[in-house]
Structure formats: C-alpha cells, structure tokens
C-alpha positions as CSV (number, residue, x, y, z in Angstrom):
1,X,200.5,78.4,-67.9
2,X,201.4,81.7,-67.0
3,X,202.3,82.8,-63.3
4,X,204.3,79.0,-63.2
5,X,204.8,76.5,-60.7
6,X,208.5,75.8,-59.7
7,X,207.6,72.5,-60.4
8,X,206.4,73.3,-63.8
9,X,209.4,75.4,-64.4
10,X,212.2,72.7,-63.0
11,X,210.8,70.0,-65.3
12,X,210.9,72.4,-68.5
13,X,214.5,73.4,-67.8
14,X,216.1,70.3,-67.0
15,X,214.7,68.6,-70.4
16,X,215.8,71.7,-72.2
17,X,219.0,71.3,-71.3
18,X,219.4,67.8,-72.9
19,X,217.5,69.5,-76.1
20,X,220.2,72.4,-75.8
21,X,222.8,70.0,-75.4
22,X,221.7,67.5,-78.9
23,X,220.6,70.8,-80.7
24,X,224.3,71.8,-80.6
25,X,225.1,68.5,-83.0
26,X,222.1,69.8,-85.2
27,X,223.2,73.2,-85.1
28,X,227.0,72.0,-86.4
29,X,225.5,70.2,-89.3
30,X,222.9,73.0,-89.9
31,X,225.6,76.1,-90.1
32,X,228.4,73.9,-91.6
33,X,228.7,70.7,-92.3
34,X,225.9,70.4,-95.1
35,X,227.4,72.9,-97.1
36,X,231.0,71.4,-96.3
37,X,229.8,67.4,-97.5
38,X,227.7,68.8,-100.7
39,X,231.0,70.8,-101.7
40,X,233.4,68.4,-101.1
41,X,231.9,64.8,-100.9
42,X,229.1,65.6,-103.5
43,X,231.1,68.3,-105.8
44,X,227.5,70.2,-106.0
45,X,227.9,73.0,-109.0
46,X,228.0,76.2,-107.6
47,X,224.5,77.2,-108.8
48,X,223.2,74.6,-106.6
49,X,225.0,75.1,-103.1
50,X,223.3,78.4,-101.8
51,X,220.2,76.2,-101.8
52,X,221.7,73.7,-99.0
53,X,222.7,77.6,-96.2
54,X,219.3,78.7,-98.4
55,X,216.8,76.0,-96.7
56,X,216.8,76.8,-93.4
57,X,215.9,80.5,-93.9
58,X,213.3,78.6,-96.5
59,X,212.1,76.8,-93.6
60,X,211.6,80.0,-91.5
61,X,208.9,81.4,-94.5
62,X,206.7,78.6,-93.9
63,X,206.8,79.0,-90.3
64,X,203.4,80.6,-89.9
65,X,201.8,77.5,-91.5
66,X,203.5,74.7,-89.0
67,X,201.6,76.6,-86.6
68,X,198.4,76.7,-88.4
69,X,198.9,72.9,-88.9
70,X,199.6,72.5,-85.0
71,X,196.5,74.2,-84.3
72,X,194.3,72.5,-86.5
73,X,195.3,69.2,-85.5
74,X,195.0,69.9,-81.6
75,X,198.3,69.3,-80.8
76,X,200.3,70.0,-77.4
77,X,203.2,72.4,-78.9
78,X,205.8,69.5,-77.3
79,X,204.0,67.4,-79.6
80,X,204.2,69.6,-82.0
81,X,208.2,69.9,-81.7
82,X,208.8,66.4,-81.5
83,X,207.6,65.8,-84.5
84,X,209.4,68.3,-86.0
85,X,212.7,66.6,-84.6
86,X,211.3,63.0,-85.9
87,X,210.5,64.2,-89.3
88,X,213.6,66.0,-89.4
89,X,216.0,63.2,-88.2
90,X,214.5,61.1,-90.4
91,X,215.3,63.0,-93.2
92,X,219.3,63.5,-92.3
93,X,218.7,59.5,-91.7
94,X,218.1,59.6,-95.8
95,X,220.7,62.0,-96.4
96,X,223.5,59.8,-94.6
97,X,222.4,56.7,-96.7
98,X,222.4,58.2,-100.1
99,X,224.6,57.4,-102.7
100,X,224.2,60.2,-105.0
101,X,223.9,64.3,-105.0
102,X,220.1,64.4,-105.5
103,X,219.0,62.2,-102.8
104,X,221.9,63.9,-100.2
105,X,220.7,67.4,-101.1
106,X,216.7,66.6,-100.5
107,X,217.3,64.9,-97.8
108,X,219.5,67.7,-96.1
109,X,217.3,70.2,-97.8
110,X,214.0,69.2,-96.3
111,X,215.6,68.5,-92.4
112,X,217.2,72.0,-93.0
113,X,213.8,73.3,-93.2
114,X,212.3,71.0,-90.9
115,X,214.6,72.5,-88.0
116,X,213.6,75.8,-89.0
117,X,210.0,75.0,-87.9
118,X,211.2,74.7,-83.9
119,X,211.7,78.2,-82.6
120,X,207.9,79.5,-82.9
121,X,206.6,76.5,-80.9
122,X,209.4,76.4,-78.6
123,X,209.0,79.8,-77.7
124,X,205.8,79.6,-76.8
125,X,207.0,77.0,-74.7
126,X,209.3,79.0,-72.9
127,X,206.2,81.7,-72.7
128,X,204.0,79.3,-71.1
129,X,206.8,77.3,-68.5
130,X,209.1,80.6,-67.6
131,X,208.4,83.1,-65.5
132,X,208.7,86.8,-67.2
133,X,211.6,86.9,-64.4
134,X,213.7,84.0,-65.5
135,X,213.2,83.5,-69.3
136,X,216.2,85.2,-70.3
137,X,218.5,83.9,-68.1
138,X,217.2,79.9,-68.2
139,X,217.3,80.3,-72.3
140,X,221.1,81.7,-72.3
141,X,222.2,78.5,-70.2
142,X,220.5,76.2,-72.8
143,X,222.8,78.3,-75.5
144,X,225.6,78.1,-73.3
145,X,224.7,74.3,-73.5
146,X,224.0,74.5,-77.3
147,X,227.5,76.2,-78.1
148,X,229.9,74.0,-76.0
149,X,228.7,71.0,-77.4
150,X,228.2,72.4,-81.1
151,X,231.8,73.6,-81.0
152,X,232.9,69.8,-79.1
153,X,231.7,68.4,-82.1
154,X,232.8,70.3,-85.0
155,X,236.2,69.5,-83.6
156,X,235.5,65.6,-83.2
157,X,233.5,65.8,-86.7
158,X,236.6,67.4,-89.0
159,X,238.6,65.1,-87.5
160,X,236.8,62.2,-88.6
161,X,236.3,63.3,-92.3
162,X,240.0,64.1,-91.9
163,X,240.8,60.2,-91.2
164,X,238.6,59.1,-94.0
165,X,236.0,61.5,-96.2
166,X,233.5,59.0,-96.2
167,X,232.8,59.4,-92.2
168,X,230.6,62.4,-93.3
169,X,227.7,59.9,-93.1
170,X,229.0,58.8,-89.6
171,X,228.4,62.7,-89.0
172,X,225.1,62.9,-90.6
173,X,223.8,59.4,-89.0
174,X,225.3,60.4,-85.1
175,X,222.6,63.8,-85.8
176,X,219.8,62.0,-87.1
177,X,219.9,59.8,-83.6
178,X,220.2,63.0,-82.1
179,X,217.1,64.6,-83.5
180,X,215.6,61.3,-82.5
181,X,216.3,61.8,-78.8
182,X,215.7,65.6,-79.0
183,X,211.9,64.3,-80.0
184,X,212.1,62.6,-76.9
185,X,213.1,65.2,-74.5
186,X,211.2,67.6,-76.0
187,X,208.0,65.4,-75.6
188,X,208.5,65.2,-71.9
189,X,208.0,68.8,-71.5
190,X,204.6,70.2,-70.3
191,X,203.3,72.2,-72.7
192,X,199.3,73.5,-73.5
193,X,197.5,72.5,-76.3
194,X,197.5,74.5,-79.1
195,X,193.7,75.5,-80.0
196,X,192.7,77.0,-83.8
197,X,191.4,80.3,-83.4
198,X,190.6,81.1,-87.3
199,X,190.9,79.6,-90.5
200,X,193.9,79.8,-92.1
201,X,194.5,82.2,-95.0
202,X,198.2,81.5,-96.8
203,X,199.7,84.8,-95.0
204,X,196.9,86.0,-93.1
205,X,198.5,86.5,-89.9
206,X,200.7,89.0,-91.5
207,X,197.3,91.1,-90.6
208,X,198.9,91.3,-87.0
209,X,201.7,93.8,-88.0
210,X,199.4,96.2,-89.3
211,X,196.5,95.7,-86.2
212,X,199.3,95.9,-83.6
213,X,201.1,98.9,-84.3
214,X,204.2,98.2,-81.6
215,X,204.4,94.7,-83.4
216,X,205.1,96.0,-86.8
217,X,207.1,98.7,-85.9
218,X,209.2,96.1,-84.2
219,X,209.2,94.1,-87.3
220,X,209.7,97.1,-89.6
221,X,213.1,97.3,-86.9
222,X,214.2,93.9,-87.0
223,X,214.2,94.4,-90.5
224,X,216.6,97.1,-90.7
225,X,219.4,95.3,-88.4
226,X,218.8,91.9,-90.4
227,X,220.1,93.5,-93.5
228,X,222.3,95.1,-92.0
229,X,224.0,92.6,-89.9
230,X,223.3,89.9,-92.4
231,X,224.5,91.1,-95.6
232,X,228.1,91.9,-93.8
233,X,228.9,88.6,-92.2
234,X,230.1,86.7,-95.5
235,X,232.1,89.4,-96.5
236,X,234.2,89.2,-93.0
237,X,235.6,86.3,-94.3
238,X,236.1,87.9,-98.1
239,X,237.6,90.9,-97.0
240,X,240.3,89.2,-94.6
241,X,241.2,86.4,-96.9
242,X,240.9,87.9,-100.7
243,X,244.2,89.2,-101.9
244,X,242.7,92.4,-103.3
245,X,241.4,93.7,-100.3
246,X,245.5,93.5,-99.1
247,X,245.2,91.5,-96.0
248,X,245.1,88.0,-97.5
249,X,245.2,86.2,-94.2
250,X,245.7,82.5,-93.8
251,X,243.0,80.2,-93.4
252,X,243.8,80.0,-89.4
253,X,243.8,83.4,-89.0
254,X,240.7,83.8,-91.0
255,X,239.1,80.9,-89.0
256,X,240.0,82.7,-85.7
257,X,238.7,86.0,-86.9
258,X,235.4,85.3,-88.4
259,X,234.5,81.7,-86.3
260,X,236.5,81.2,-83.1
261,X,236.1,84.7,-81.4
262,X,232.6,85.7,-82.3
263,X,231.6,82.3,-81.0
264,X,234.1,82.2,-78.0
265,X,232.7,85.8,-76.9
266,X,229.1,84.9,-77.2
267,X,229.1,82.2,-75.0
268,X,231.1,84.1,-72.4
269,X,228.9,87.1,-72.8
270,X,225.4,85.1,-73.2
271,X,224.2,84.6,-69.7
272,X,224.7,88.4,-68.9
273,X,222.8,89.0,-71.7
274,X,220.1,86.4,-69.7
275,X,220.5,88.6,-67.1
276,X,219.9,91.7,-68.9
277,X,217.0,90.5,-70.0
278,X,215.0,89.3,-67.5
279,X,215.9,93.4,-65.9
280,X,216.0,95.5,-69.1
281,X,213.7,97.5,-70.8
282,X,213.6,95.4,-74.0
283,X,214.6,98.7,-76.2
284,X,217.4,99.3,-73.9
285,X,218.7,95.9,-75.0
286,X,218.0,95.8,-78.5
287,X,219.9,99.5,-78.8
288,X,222.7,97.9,-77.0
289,X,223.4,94.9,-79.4
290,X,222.9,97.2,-81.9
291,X,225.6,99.7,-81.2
292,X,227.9,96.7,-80.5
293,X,226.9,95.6,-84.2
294,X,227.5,98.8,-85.7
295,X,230.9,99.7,-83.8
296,X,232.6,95.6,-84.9
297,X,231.2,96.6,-88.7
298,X,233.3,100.3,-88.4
299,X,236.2,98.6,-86.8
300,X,236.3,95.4,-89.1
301,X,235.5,97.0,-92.5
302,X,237.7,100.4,-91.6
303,X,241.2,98.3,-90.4
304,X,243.8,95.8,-92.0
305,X,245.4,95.4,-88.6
306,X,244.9,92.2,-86.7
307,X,244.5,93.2,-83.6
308,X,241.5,95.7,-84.5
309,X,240.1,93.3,-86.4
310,X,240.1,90.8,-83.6
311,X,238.6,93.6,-81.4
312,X,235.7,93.9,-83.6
313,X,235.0,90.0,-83.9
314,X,235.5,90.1,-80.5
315,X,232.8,93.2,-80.4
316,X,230.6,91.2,-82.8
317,X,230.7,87.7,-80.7
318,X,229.2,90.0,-77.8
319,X,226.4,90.9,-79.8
320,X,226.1,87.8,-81.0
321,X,225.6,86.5,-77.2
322,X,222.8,89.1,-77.0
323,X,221.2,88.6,-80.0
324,X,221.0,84.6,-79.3
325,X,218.3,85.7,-76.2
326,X,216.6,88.4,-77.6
327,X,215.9,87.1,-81.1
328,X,213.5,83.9,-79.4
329,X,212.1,86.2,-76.5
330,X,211.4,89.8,-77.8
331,X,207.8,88.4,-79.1
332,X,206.7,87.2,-75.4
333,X,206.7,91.4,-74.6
334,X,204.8,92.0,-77.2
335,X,202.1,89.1,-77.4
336,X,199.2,88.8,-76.2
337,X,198.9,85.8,-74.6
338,X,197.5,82.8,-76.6
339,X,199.2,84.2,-79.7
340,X,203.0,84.0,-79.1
341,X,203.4,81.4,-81.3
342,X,201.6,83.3,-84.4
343,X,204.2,86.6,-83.3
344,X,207.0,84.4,-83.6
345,X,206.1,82.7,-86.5
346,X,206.0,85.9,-88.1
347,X,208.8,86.9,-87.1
348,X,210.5,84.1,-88.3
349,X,209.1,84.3,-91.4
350,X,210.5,88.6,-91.7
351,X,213.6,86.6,-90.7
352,X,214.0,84.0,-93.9
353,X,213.1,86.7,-96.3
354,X,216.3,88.5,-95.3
355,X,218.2,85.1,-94.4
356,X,217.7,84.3,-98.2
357,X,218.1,87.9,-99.7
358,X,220.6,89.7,-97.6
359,X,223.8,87.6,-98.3
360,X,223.3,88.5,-102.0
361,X,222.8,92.1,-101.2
362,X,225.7,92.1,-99.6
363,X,227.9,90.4,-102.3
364,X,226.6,92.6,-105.0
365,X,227.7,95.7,-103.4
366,X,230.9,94.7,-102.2
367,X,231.5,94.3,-105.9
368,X,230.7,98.0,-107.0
369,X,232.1,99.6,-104.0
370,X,235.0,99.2,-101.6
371,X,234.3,96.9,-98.5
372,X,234.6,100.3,-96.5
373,X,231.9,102.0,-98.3
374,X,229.6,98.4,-97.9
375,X,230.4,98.5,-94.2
376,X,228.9,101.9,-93.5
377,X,226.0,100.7,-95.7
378,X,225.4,98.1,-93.7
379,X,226.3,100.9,-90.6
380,X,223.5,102.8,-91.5
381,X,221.0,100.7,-92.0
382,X,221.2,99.2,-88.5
383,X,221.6,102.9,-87.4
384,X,218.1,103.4,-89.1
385,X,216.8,100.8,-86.9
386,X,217.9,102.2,-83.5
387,X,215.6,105.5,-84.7
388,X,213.3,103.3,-85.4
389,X,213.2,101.2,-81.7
390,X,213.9,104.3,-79.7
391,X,210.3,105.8,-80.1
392,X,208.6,102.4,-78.5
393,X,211.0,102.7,-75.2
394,X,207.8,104.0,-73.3
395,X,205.8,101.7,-75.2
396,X,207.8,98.7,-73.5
397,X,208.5,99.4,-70.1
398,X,206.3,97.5,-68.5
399,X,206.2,94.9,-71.4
C-alpha cells in the first residue's frame, strides 16, 4: 500500500489515535503497575519479581514467530493485532480475578508477552498506510497520545490503591476492557494480508542480518546503545536514593528525577523528533539521540547536585522522545518492501535479549566499581555505537 491514498492514510490515523490513547492504560500497567501489585498485594519473593519487568522483553524473543504464525494463517496484520490485544486482555481479565500469586503472575506474565507481539505487525502497518513523508510525525502524535493518558492514569490508578489496596483489580479489569476495545480499533484499520514466503525455521530469519549487510550492521549498533542505555537506567534511581552513593534523596525527589522529567521532556520533545524524522538522514538522527544519551549518563553519574542531575534527566527525557520514533521506524529504511515485519521482528527480538540481560549487567558492575566508573562504561559503549552508525551515513541517504 505504498504511495497511499489520503483516504487510506486519514482512516489509519484517526483509529490509531484511539489505540494510542487505550495503549497508554496498557502501557501504565506494563512499566509499573504489575511489578507494583505482585510486590505489594501478592508479596512475590524476590527471586520471582524480575520475571513479571522480565516478560515483556520475553515477549519480544518470540516476536519473529508471531509473524511466521500471521503468515501462515493468511491473516490481515490488523487481524493479526487484534488478536494480540484479545488474547492479551483476556489474560489481564484472569490476572484481575485471581485469588492467589500463581494465577496473578501467569496471567500478567503471558499478556506481558502478549503485548510485546504488537510493534512488528504494527509497524508494518504504519509502512503500508504512511507515506515515507509523514510516518514520523503521525507516530510521535499517537505517543504524544500514548503518554498523556498513561501518565492521567497512573495518577487516578495510585490513588485508587491508596483508598483501598484491593482496587488493584479495578486497575487490572479497566485494562483488560481496554485491550478489548484496542482489538477493536485496531481491526478497523486497513491493512494487507500478510502472505508466507518460506517455511519457518526456529530463528531462521536471523539469516537477514548476515544477507543484508546495512541491516546487521544496524543491529550490531542498536546493540551497543541498548546496553548501554539499558544497563544505566535502574541505577538512576540507586545512585540518587542509596545512602552510600551520598545523595540519599527522598522518594519525591527521586520520583521527579528518574520518572517525571524524562517523561515530561519526551513528550514535549517527541513531535520534533516526528519532524526530524520524516527530513533526517536516519544516521543523523540516531547519532543525535545518542550524544544526548551519553552527555545525561556523564552529567547524572559524574554530579551529586540537583540541579545537574535534573539537567541530565531532563537531557535523557529528550532522547527518550527521539528514541520512542526511531525505535518502530528505522526498519522501514532499511526493508525491502514485503519484509518489514520480519526486520522488525528481528529487531525486537536483538531488543529482549538486552531488555532481559542488560539490567543485570548493569547491577553487577555497579557493585565492583563506583557508579562513576559504570557510567562511562555504559558511555563508551554507546560511543562504540556512533563509530559503528557513522560508516552507513551514505548508505542511508536516500533510505
């Protein structure tokens, strides 16, 4: 559907919008609340909780057979997606009725995953419906969408559980009938069917980063600046709120610093980053998140005063806006077309290896060395990956 009709294009947008809009409830329950209720309602052991944050990055390894699946059965990729959000929804559904820790944590365990499954198809939506022009900048209005109503919610959520603990299944019920209606809108979008073009071999697509060469040197990239970026983030909140690092903040100044202004910045900065986009070289982009990355890790990691620090999560929400377009898009550059979905699902797939390892990493060597010394570890890998971008500039620049 390349080359799009307005028409075509109008009709995609506006339901995305409304998927934008219930994906921010999903998204609150995905980054927060499941980990909050099996903590606190479900007192889950601690060697237990990392798989509740673990399962979505779970989800993301078995990306590349959804879309196999979705092939094989000749589904539209709407199709596709909506039953993704049915199947999930109907698994928080079994989550909000349980009455003990097992049941809650499969049931949040498996939509977790579930969700994971929606970016590869969805991008090739976007692919098919959006004109090269306009993808980034219709995509950062859906976040825009996404993050207002996420943030909306956390608010309303806590201040249920507040009133009474036991609304956490109020929570969990409110985004199952959300997932329902995202199946809905999703359903209504015009999408192609997507055809099997070769049997499936468990990991055989990985074959593309080796046959396209721009691909997986992309990948090799991405690589680099997940580890980087990914094994820092949980040690923001150590290193402002653990005594022996001597900041020791309080829990609202540690709230503002590693939530509120990297969220609060990303918004505000996400529909340039549409902008820049749709305009941009795409190595020219990816360099420029990645300096911003690197310069809130130096800052953070390298200062005990507030104000710096809030500078840098200030820094970091900026990238963060960036990173929100370019992470679902970058593969529509590169594709060929009829095969966005298997680039993405690969690259989804790079991304839950490093989702799953990369937190640990970071914990581990924040325990040997100081969080200075981590910070320019993480520094230099994400450095590593701007040498290893800055080669395909020409590569791109009609991509």
């Amino acid at each position: 559907m390349n080359g799009t009709s307005s028409e075509l294009t109008n009709v995609t947008y506006r339901w995305d919008l409304i998927r934008g809009g219930l994906f921010g409830v999903l998204d609150m329950i995905v980054q927060s609340f499941a980990i909050l209720v099996a903590i606190r309602v479900f007192d889950t052991p601690e060697m237990v909780k990392p798989f509740v944050p673990a399962a979505y990055f779970v989800g993301y390894l078995l990306t590349p057979m959804v879309v196999w699946i979705s092939r094989r059965a000749g589904c539209r990729m709407s199709i596709s997606l909506a039953l993704c959000y049915l199947l999930g929804g109907a698994m928080l559904g079994v989550a909000a009725m349980s009455t003990d820790r097992n049941a809650f944590l499969l049931g949040t365990v498996v939509a977790l995953a579930v969700f994971a499954q929606i970016m590869p198809l969805m991008t090739g939506i976007y692919n098919g419906n959006y004109r090269p022009t306009e993808r980034g900048q219709r995509l950062s209005t859906t976040l825009v969408v996404t993050g207002l109503t996420g943030s909306a919610c956390a608010w309303v959520a806590g201040l249920i559980m507040d009133i009474d603990s036991d609304n956490w299944r109020l929570v969990f019920v409110f985004g199952a009938v959300c997932a329902f209606l995202s199946a809905f809108a999703v359903a209504k979008i015009p999408s192609e069917t997507v055809l099997v073009r070769e049997p499936f071999r468990p990991f055989g697509h990985l074959g593309l980063m080796w046959k396209d060469r721009v691909f997986g040197m992309m990948l090799l990239g991405w690589m680099f600046i997940g580890f980087g970026n990914l094994m820092m983030l949980p040690l923001r909140v150590d290193y402002v709120a653990n005594p022996a690092y001597g900041i020791s903040a309080s829990n609202e100044v540690v709230a503002l610093l590693t939530v509120t202004l990297p969220r609060l910045f990303s918004l505000l900065s996400v529909k340039a980053w549409g902008w820049a986009f749709d305009r941009w070289n795409l190595i020219t982009m990816r360099l420029a998140i990645n300096g911003l990355i690197i310069g809130s890790i130096v800052f953070y990691f390298f200062s005990a005063n507030i104000m710096v620090l809030s500078a840098s999560s200030a820094m970091l929400g900026v990238a963060i806006g960036g990173a929100g377009v370019i992470w679902p898009l970058w593969v529509t550059r590169v594709a060929p077309d009829g095969r966005v979905e298997d680039y993405m699902g690969i690259h989804t797939m790079t991304t839950g290896f490093r989702g799953i390892t990369a937190p640990f990493l970071g914990f581990y060597l924040i325990s040997e060395i100081s969080p200075a010394a981590a910070g320019l570890v993480g520094a230099a890998l994400i450095l590593i990956s701007c040498f290893i971008f800055l080669p395909l500039h020409k590569c791109l620049h009609v991509r």
